[in-house]
N, C-alpha and C positions, 0 to 999 in steps of 0.2 A: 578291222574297220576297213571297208572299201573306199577306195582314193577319192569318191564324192564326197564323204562325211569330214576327211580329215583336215584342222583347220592350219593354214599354210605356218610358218616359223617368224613368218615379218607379220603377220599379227599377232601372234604368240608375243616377241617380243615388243611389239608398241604396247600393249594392254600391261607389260611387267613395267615398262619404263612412264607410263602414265599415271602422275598420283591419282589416286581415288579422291573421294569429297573427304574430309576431316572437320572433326567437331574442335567450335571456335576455343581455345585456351580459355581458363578459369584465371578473374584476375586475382580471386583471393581464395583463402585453402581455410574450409571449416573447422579442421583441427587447430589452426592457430586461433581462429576467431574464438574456442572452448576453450584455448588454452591462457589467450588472453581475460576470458571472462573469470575462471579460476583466480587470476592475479587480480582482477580488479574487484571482485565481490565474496567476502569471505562469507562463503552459507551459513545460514542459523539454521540448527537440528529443531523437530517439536515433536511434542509426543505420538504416539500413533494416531490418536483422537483429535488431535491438533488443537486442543486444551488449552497447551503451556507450554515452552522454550525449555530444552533440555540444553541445547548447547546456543549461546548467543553469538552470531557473527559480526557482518556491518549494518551500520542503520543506513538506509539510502533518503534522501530527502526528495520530494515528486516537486516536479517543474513544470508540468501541463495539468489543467483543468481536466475533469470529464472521468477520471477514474474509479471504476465501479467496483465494489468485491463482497460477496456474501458472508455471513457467519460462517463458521466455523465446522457448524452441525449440519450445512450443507453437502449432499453427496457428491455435487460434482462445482467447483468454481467457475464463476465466469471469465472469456476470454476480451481482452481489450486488445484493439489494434491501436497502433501509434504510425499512422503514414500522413504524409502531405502537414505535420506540423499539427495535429491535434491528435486526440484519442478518443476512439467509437467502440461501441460492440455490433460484433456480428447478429445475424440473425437469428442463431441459436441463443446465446446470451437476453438477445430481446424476449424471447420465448419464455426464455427461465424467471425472468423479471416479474411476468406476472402470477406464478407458483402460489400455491395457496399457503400462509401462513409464513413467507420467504423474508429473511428479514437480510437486508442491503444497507450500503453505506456508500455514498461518493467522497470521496477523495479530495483534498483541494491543492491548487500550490503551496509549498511551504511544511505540509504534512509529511511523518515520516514513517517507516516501517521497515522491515526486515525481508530480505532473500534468501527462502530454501530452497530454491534450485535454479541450476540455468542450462538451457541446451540449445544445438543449433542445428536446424533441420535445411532441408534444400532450398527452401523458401524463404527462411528468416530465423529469428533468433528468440527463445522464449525466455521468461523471467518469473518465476513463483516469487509473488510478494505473500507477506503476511505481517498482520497490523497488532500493536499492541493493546489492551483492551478499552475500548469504550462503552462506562456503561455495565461491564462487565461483561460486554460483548466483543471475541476476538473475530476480525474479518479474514477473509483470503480471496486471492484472485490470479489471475496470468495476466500478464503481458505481453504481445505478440511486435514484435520489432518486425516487417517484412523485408524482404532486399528489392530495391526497387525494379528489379531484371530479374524473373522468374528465372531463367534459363542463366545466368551471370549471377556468381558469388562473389559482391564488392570485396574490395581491400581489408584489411582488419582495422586500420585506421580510420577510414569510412563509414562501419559498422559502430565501432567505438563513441566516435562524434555523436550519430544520430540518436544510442542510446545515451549520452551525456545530455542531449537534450532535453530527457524526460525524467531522467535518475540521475541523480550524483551522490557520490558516498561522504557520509558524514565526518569530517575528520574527528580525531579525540580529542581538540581544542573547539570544534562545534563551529569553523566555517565552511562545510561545505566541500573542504578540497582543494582550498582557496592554494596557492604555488609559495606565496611570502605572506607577513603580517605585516601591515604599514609601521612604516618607523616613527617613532615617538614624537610628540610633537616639539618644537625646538622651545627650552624653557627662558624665560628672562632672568637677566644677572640681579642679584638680589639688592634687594632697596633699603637705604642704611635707614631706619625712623627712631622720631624717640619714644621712648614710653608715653604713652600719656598717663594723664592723672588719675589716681585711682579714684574709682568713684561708690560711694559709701552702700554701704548690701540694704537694699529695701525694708522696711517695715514687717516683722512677722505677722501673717493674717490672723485674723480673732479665730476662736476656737469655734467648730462647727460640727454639730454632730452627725453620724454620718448616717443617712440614710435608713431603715430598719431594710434587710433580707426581702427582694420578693418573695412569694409563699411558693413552692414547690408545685407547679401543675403538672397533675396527673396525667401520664403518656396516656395515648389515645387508644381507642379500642374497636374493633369490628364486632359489627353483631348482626345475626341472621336476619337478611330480609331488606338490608338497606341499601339503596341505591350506588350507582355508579358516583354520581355527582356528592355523597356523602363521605366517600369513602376519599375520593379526591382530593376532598374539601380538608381532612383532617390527616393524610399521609404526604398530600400530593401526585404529582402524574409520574405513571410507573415507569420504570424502565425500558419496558416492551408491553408489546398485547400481543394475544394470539386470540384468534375467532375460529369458533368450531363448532359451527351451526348455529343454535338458538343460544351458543355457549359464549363468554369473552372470558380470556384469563388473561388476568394483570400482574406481571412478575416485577416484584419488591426486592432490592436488594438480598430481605431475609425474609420475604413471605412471598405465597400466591395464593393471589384473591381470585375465586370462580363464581363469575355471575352465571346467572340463568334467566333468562327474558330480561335482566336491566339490573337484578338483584342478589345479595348475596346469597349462594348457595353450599359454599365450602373454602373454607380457610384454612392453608398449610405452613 
């Protein structure tokens, strides 16, 4: 190297003793925030089909409005965010809502269900809910907890709270999670009385015969050709519908009725 090029030893040395820029400390550590959620939500296992509950954990009971989750026979759940004190869906989720033949359920306070899974990414915290059946229909959805600093992983206690706002786990006495049960109410000391008077047993009623059997009517029946409004009339309204073109099919606890143009066309 020719002595232009070479760069002197007191800049050499300032540039070693000068710190560099450094990225700002993390104030909370995701393996705990995972390791925390393991302690606080025991997962329930479900079949591969997500069917039925192979192994049951905790129930959680929901504390905000607005939570959305589709059947079960859906390929992919929807995502719910929980930020600023309510819960939305994204834009994809809105997408999914209008899916043809999609069948959904909201959520309310006070409703309960089950977590099969949780995890914690660099953004936030997710939670797989999954509902017990209504209808005969089991729902599923996510939960997205964000941390309100993209770049900043809150505290585990922080993260905690904010999901406590929206889940809490059931205890096995059924309040909630509650810390103590209130103490008994204070009893009064007992009141000395006298017997009173016996008083003499009523009148036997006269003899009255008793009604004859209504007659046995005949369970109801479907037959080729008859209306939506007939079918209703004599089953009631079905558990679900699905439409499929000129088609509607009405699923019955133990039957499904297939209209075509308004009428019955096949009975299962």
């Amino acid at each position: 190297m020719s002595p232009s090029k070479r760069v002197p030893l007191a800049v050499i040395a300032f540039l070693l003793l000068v710190p560099g820029p450094q990225l700002s400390a993390q104030s909370g550590d995701p393996a705990a925030i995972l390791q925390q959620l393991d302690a606080q939500f025991k997962l329930t296992t479900t079949t591969a089909d997500r069917a039925d509950i192979v192994t049951p954990g905790d129930v959680v009971v929901i504390q905000k409005p607005g939570l959305l989750m589709f059947d079960v026979t859906s390929v992919v759940p929807p995502t719910n965010v929980y930020k600023d004190g309510r819960i939305a869906q994204g834009f994809g989720t809105q997408m999914m809502k209008g899916g043809k033949n999609r069948v959904m359920r909201w959520f309310v306070p006070g409703e309960k269900c089950w977590v099969t899974a949780v995890s914690v990414q660099n953004d936030g915290v997710s939670i797989g809910l999954y509902s017990d059946p209504y209808n005969d229909v089991r729902y599923y959805g996510i939960l997205k907890i964000p941390f309100p600093n993209k770049k900043e992983v809150p505290p585990v206690d922080s993260v905690m709270g904010t999901i406590a706002q929206v889940l809490t786990v059931e205890s096995p006495s059924g309040d909630q999670g509650s810390q103590g049960a209130a103490p008994p109410p204070a009893q009064a000391p007992p009141v000395q009385a006298t017997a009173p008077a016996p008083i003499p047993p009523p009148p036997p009623p006269p003899d009255i015969a008793p009604p004859p059997p209504p007659a046995d009517a005949p369970p109801p029946t479907i037959s080729l050709g008859e209306t939506i409004d007939q079918v209703t009339a004599a089953f009631g309204q079905p558990v679900r519908v699905a439409k499929l073109g000129a088609k509607q099919i009405y699923y019955y606890k133990d039957m499904k009725v297939t209209f075509t143009n308004g009428k019955v066309s096949n009975v299962e």
